[in-house]
VOGU-3710 file (C-alpha; in Angstrom, 3 decimals, decimal comma):
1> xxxxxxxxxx> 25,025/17,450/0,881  24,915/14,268/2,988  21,852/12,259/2,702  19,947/11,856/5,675  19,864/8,149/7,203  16,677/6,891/6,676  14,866/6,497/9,952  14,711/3,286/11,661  10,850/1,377/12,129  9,909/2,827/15,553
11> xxxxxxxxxx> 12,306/5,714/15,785  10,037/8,151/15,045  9,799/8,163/19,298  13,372/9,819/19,600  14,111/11,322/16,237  13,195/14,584/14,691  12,759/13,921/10,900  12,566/17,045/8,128  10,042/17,751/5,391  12,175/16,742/2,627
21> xxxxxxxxxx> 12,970/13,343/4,707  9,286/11,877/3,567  7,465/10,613/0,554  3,923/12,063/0,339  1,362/10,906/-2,668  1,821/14,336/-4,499  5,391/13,121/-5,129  4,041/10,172/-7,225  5,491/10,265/-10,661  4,008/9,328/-14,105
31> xxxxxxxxxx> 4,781/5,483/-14,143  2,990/5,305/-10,392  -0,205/7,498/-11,670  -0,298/5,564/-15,042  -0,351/1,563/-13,327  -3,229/3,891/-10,562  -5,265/4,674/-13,582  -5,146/0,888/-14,973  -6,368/-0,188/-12,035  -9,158/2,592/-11,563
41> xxxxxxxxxx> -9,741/1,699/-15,490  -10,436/-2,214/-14,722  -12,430/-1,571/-11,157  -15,123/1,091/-13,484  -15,455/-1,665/-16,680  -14,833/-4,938/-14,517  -15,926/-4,606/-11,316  -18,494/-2,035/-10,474  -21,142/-2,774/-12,672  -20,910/-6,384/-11,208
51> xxxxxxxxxx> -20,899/-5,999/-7,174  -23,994/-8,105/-7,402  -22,914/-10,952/-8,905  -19,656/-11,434/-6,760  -21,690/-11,104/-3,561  -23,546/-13,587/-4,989  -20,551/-15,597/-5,780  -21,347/-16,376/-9,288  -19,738/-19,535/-10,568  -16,081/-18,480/-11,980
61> xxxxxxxxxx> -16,911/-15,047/-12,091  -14,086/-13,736/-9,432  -11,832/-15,990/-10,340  -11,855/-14,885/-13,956  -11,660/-11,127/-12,847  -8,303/-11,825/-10,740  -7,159/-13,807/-14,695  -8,011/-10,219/-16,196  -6,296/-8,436/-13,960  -3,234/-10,794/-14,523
71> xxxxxxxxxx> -3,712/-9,642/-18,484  -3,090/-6,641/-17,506  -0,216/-7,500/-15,089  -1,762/-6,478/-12,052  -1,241/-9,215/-10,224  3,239/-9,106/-10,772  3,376/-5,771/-9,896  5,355/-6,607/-7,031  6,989/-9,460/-8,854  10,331/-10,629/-10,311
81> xxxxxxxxxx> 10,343/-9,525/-14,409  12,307/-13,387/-15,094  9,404/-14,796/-13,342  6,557/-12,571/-15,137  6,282/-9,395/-12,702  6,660/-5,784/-12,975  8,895/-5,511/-10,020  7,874/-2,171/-9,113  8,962/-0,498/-5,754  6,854/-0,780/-2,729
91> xxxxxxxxxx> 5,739/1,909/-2,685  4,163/1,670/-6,295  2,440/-2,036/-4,889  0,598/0,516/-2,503  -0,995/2,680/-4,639  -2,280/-0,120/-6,515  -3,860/-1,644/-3,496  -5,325/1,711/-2,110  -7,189/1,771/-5,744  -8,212/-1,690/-5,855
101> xxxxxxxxxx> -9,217/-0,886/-2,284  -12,585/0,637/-3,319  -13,591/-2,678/-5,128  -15,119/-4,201/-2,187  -15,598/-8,209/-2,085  -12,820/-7,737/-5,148  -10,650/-6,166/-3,320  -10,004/-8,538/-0,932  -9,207/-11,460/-3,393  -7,203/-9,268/-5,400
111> xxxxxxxxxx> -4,831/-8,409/-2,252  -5,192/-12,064/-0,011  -3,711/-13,609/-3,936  -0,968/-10,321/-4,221  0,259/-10,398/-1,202  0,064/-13,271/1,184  -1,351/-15,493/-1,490  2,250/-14,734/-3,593  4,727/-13,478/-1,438  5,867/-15,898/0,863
121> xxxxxxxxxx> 6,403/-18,302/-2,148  8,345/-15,090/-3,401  10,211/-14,110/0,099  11,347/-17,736/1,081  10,942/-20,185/-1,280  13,771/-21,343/-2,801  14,934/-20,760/-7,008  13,030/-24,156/-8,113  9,641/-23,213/-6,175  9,533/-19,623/-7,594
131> xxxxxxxxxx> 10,096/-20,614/-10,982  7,424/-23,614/-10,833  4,656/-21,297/-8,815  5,152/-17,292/-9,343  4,700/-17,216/-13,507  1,363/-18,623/-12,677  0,623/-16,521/-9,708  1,631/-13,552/-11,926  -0,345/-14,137/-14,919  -3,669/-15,465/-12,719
141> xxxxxxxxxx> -3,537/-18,821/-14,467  -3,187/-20,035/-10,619  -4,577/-18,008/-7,903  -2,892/-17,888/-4,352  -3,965/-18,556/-0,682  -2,833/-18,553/2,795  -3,467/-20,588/5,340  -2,657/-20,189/9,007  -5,621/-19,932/10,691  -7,633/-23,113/12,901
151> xxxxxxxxxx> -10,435/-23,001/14,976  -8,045/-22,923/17,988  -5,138/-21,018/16,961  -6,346/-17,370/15,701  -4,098/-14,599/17,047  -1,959/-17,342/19,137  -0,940/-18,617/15,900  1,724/-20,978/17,064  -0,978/-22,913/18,837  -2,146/-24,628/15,136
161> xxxxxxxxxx> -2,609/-28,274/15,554  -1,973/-28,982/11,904  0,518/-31,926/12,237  3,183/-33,058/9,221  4,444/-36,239/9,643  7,648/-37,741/6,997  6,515/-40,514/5,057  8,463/-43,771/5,420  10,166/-43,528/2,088  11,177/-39,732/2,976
171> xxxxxxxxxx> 9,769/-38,502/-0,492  6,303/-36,578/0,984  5,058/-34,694/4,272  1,703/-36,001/5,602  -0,333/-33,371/6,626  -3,451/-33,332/9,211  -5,189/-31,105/10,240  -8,170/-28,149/9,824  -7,830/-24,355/8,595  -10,470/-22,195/8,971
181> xxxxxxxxxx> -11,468/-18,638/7,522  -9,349/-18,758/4,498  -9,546/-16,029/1,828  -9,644/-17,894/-1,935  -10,286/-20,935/-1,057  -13,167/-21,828/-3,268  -10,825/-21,388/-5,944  -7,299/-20,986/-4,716  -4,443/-23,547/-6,862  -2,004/-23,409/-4,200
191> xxxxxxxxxx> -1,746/-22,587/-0,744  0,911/-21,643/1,378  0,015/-23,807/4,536  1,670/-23,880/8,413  2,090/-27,351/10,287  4,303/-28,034/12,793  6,598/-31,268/11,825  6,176/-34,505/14,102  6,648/-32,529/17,915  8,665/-29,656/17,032
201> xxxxxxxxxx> 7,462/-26,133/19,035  7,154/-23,866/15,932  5,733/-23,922/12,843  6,643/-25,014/9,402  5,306/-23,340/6,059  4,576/-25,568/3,238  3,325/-25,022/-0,422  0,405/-27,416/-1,239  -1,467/-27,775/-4,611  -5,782/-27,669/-4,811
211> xxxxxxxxxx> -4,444/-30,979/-6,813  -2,791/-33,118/-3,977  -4,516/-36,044/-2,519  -6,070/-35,174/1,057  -7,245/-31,904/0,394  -11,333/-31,099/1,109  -13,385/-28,339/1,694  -16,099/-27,024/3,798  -19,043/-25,295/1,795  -18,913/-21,250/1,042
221> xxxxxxxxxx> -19,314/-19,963/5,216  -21,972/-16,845/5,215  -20,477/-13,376/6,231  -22,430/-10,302/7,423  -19,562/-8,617/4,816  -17,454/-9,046/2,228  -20,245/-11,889/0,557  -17,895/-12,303/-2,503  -15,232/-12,989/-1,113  -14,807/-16,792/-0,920
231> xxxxxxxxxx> -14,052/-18,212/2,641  -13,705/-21,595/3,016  -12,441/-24,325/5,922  -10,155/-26,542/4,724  -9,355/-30,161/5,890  -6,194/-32,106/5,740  -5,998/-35,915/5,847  -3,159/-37,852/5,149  -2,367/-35,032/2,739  0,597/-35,661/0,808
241> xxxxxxxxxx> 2,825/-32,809/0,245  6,365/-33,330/-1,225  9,340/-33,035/0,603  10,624/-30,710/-1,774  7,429/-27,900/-1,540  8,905/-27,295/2,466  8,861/-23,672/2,114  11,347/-21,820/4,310  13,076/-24,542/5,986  12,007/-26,486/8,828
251> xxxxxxxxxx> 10,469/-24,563/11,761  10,625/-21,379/9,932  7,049/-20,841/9,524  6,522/-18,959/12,337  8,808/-16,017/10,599  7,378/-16,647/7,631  3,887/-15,761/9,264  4,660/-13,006/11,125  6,894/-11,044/7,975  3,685/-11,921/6,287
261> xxxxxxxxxx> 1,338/-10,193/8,477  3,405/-7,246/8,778  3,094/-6,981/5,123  -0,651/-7,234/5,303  -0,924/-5,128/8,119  0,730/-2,143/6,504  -1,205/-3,265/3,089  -4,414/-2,765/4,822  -3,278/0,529/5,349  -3,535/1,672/1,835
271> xxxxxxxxxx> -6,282/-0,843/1,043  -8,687/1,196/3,431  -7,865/4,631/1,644  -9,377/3,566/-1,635  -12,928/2,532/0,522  -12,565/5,391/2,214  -12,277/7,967/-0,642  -15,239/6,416/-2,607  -17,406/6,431/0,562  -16,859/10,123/0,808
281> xxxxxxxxxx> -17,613/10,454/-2,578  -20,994/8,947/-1,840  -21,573/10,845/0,927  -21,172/14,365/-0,716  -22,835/13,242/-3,847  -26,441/12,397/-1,711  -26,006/15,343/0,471  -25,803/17,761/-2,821  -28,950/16,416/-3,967  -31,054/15,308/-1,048
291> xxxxxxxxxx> -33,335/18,276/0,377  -34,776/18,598/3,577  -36,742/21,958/5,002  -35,910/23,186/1,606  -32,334/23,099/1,487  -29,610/20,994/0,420  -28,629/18,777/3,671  -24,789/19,777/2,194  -25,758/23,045/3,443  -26,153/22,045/7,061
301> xxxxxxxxxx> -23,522/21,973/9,928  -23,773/19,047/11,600  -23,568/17,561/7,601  -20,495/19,732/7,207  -18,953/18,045/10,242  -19,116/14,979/8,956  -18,097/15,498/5,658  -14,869/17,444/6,908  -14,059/14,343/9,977  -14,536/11,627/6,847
311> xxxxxxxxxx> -11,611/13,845/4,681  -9,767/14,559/7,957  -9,342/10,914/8,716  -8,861/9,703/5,381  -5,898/12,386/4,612  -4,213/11,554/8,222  -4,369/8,085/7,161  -2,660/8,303/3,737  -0,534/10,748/4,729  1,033/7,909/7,408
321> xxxxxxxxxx> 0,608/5,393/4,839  2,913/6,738/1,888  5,381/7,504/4,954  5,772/4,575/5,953  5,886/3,078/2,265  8,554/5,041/1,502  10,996/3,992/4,387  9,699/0,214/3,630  11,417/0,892/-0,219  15,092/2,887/1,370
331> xxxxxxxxxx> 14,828/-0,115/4,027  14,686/-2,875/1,137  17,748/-0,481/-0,773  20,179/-0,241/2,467  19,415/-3,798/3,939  20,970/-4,855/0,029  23,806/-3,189/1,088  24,938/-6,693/2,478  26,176/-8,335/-0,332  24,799/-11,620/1,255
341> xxxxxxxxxx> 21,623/-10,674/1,223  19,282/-11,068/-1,683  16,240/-8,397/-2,667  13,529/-11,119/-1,453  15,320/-11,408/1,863  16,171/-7,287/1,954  12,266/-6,972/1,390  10,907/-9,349/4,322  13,266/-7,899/6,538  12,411/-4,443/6,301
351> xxxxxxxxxx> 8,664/-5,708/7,062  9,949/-6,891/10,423  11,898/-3,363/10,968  8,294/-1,907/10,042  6,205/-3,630/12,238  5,333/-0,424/14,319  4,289/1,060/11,687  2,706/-1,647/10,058  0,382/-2,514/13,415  -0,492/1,568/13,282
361> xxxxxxxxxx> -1,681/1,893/9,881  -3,335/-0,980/10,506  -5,031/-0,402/13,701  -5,304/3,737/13,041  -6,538/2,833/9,310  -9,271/0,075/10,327  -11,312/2,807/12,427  -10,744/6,060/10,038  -12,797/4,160/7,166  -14,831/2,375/10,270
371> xxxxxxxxxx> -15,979/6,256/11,067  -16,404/7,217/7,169  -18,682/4,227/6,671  -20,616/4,872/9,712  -20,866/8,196/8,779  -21,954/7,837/4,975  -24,722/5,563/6,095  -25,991/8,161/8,667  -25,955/10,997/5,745  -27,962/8,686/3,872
381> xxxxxxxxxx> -30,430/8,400/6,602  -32,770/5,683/6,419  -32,505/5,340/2,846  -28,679/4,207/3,897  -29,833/1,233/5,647  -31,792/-0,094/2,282  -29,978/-2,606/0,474  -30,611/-0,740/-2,471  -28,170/1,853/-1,572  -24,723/1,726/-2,188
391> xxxxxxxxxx> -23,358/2,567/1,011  -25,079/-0,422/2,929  -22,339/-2,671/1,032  -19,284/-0,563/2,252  -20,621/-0,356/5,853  -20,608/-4,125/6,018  -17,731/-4,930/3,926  -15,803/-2,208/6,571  -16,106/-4,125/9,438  -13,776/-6,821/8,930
401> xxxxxxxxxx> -10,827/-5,051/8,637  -10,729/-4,841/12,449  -10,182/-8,496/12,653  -8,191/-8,775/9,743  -4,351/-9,052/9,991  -5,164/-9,650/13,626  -7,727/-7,715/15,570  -6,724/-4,005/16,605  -6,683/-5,325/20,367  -3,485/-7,415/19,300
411> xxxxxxxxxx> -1,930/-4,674/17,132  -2,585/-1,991/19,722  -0,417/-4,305/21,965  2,032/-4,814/19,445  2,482/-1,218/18,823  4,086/-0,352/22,361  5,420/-3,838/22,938  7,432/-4,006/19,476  8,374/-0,165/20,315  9,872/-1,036/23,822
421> xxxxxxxxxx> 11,004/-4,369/22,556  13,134/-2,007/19,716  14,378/0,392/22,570  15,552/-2,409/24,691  17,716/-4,214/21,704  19,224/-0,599/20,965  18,316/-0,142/17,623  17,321/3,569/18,771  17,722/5,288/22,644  14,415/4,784/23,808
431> xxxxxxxxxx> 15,270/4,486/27,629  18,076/6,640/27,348  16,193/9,713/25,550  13,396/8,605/28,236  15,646/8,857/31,063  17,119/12,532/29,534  13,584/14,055/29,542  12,511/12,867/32,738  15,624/14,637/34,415  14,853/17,528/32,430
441> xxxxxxxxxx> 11,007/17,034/33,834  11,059/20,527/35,635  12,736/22,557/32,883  9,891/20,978/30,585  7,241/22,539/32,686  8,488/25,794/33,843  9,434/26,277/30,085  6,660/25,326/27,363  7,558/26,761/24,267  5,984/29,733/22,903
451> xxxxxxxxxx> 6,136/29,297/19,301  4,074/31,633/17,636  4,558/30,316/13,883  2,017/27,331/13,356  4,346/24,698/11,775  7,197/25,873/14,422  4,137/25,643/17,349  3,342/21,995/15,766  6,747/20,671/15,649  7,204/21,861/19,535
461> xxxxxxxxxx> 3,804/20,072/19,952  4,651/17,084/18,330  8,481/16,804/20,243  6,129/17,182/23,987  3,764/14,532/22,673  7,656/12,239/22,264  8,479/13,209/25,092  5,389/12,506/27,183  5,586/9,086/25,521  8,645/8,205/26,518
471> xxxxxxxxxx> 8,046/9,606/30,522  4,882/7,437/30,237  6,698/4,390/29,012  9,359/5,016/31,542  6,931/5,203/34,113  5,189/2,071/33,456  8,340/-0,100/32,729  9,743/0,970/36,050  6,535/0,310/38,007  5,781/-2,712/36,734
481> xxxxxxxxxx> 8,391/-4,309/34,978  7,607/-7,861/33,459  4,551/-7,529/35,112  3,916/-4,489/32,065  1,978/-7,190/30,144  -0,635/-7,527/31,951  -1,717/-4,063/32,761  -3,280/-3,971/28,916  -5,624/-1,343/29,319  -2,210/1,008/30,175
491> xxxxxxxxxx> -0,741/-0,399/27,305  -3,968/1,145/25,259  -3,165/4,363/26,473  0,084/4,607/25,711  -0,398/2,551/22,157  -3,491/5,421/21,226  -1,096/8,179/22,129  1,783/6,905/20,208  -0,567/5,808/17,184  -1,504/9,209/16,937
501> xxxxxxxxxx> 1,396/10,487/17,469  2,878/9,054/14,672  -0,071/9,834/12,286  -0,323/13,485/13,481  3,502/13,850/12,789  3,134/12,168/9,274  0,487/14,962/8,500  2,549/17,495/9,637  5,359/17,084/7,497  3,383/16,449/4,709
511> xxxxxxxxxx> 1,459/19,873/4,822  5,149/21,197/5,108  6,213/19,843/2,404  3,024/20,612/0,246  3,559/23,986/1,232  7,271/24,290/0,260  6,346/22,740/-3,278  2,991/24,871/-4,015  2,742/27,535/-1,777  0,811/29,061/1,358
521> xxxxxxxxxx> -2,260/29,866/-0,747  -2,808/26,734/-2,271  -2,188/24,723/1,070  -4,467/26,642/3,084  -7,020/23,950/3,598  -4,551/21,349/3,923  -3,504/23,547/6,864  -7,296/23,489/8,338  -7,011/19,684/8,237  -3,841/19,733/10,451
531> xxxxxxxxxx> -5,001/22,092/13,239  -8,309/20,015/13,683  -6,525/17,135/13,519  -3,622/17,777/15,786  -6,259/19,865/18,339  -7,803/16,242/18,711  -4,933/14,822/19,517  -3,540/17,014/22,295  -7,310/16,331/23,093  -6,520/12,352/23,121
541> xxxxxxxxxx> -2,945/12,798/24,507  -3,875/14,725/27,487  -7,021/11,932/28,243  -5,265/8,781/27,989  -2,044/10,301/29,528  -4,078/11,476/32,608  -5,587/7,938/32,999  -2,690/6,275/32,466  -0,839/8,427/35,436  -4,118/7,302/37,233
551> xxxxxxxxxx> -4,365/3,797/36,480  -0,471/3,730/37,437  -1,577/5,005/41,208  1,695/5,991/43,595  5,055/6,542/41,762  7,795/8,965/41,835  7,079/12,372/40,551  3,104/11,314/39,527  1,960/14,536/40,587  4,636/16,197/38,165
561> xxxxxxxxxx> 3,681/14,497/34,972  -0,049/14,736/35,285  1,484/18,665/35,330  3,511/17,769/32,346  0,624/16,303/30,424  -1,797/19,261/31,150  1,201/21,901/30,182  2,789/20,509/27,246  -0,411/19,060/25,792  -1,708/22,693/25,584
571> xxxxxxxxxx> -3,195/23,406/22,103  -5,891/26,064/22,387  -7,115/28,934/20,517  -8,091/26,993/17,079  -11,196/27,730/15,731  -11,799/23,626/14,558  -15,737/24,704/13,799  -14,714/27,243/10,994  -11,840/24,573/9,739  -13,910/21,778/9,431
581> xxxxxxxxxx> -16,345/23,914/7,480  -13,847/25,167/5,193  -12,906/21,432/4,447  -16,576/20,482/3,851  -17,258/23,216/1,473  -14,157/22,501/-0,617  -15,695/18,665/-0,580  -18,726/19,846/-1,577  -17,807/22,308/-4,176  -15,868/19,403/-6,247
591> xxxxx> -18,484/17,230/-5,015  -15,617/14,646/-4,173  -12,641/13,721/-2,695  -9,982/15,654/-4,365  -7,289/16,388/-1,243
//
């Protein structure tokens, strides 16, 4: 049988993909569940018992947890072996950040020095830089940082005013300049740092030691969240950095920034799932033994509703994020097809292919454990907005991964401008698929399918919600044109729909493919989880698709898709009350997340 071509980043829009065509996390074998149980191991006997002291940034105390988990070689997983990794797929790299994702202040050193605090040394530095820098990096004897931020340059990144200047004798770069809110740097050894060089337009990437002359930093800056987490401004002046640390080439640190937010954009993806998982696990372990008019508060439905849209959210979210994993790793194995190409370059290529995806999980991913936070802290009632309590800690720590990676107004952007941007350069049919179904527009409506199986009713569901995507983006391209970019709160519309979109379809397949490997019985709540999830969003499809026809005002056939939206949007007759309470008691009954 002829393997299926994996699916292009952003072709979800046009393709139909199978079952069998996805990864999901019950797939993950016994390497993959023995490196998740190391790092659930060192969070309980490491970490835990000392959340205090790293929000109180005890002297060395972080710093010598990320040298532990280098002991351990938890820092190389996604590593070279000649240079001291593990070199495990990406795939695997996830599920070790979606563990290390509960550990709070932790968790966000242990991924800012794994991943953008490694990897571009690792992606684009040359044979001589790895082998000085990523032994080091692997084993925690130096610890990693990135920075690209300033004070005027946040999401317009190329806007940095960090200047490099060559030396007269040609044997250093003389950097000046500021960087501002950068993970590590209290006690980061090197630092992969973006100038641009004398007056050129883009950026430059460079690799600078905590050691060079020129270096100084701003005191510890005070964060609502994420208190251990050590966030320093850094100054530049008259830095020298030699010639030989230019990472990337000249002017090639715009690339190297935006592969490397990609990257930590789909990263925050699974990093969310493991806060997520052990907020719900709060949540259901106070409502089973707090009492109120004599029962249990588990017992009560507006508790059960909660409890059921905290799982919901969090299984929607990891079901898109081991998706999208998965075609990161058969990316990485056809793009070293080319026998030019190296792994490191296959790798940061197949971020850029991703970046759909990547601004999705990061945007969709952000909110889910924004609303499970939110929501543990209201289960705890007042005693949830004591210090005391656990759960005051993960609603603060939450909040940053909305700015993080750049904010979710940016990636909601990026989601339909990177999808039309992919159309337009051919690497799927966008337009032409668009232009197909809105000749077909009449057939569409006169026709709606009348599936009566639920996963062949979903999968007729999911191919309207395409197509409605595509007669939206059609629409608004042909309106407006270059003008497109401005009319941003469109764009949200169409971004939200495709978003969930995406993450309803990722669910869907993987309840299929649960179902194939274990049964209809034993998937039977997984089933509950996607009718109330994929009732919301024909819900959110139909609302944002109406006001985006709206918005849009006079244009051919307007009338006819507001039609189309209200027809092929139709997903009525599930009882979501009786789901969501079939969810909650399972939750409650294991008292935890076990989905």
């Amino acid at each position: 049988m002829e393997k299926t071509k994996p699916i292009q980043g952003g072709e979800f829009i046009v393709r139909d993909v199978d079952p069998s065509d996805v990864f999901i996390p019950e797939e993950f074998d016994e390497e993959q569940k023995m490196i998740a149980q190391t790092c659930q191991d060192f969070l309980d006997t490491e970490v835990m018992s000392n959340l205090d002291d790293i929000d109180n940034q005890k002297d060395g105390l972080m710093r010598s947890l990320l040298e532990k988990a280098g002991e351990l070689g938890l820092l190389g997983l996604s590593l070279p072996e000649k240079f001291g990794g593990f070199e495990q797929s990406f795939t695997t790299s996830m599920l070790a950040n979606e563990i290390m994702g509960a550990g709070h202040s932790y968790a966000v050193a242990y991924s800012c020095h794994t991943g953008i605090g490694s990897l571009p040394i690792l992606y684009y530095g040359n044979e001589e830089q790895k082998e000085k820098y990523l032994p080091k990096l692997a084993t925690g004897e130096w610890a990693g940082a990135y920075c690209l931020t300033e004070p005027g340059a946040g999401s317009d990144a190329n806007n940095g005013k960090t200047k490099a200047t060559l030396s007269e004798d040609g044997k250093h770069y003389i950097l000046n300049g500021q960087k501002m809110w950068i993970t590590n740097a209290g006690f980061a050894d090197v630092f992969t740092v973006f100038a641009k060089i004398d007056n050129d337009r883009v950026l430059s990437a460079f690799i600078v030691e905590r050691t060079f002359p020129g270096i100084t930093f701003n005191p510890e800056e005070k964060k609502m969240g994420i208190k251990g987490s050590s966030t320093r401004q850094i100054f530049f002046n008259d830095c020298k950095v030699p010639v030989e640390n230019l990472l990337g080439g000249r002017g090639q640190g715009f690339r190297i920034a935006l592969t490397i937010l990609h990257m930590g954009r789909i990263k925050l993806g699974s990093n969310v799932l493991g806060a997520a998982k052990l907020s719900i696990n709060r949540s259901v372990s106070y409502a089973n033994e707090r009492k109120q008019f004599g029962s249990l508060i588990s017992s009560f439905g507006a508790i059960k509703y909660k409890l059921a849209e905290q799982v919901i959210k969090t299984f929607t979210t990891e079901s898109a994020v081991y998706r999208a994993s998965k075609n990161v790793d058969e990316a990485i194995e056809q793009n070293m097809q080319n026998d030019t190409c190296t792994k490191e370059q296959a790798t940061a290529t197949a971020f850029a292919q991703y970046a759909v995806e990547a601004a999705i999980l990061k945007v969709y991913g952000s909110e889910a454990l924004d609303y499970v936070v939110d929501e543990s802290l209201q289960i705890y009632g007042g005693m949830g907005f004591s210090a005391e309590m656990p759960v005051e800690r993960g609603y603060r720590d939450s909040r940053i991964n909305r700015i993080f990676e750049g904010t979710n107004e940016i990636n909601r952007l990026l989601v339909i401008d990177t999808l039309m941007k992919r159309g337009s350069r051919h690497f799927y049919d966008l337009f032409g698929e668009a232009q197909k179904t809105w000749d077909n527009l009449d057939e569409l409506i006169d026709n709606p399918s009348t599936e009566e199986d639920n996963y062949s009713r979903y999968r007729a569901f999911i191919n309207n919600v395409k197509k409605l995507s595509m007669l939206l983006i059609k629409a608004a391209s042909d309106k407006y044109q270059r003008k497109l970019v401005y009319e941003q709160e469109l764009l949200n519309n169409l971004s939200d729909i495709i978003m969930n979109l995406y993450v309803g379809e990722s669910t869907l397949l993987r309840v299929m493919k649960l179902e194939q490997m274990k049964g209809s019985e034993a998937t039977a709540l997984y089933r509950d989880i996607l009718d109330v999830y994929l009732y919301g969003v024909s819900q959110l499809v139909r609302a944002n698709g109406i006001e985006a026809v709206d918005a849009m005002g006079d244009f051919p056939e307007n009338a006819k898709v507001k039609k189309a939206i209200k027809v092929l949007c139709d997903l009525d007759g599930i009882n979501t009350h009786a789901a969501r309470r079939r969810i909650a008691d399972k939750l409650i009954e294991e008292n935890g997340y076990t989905f």
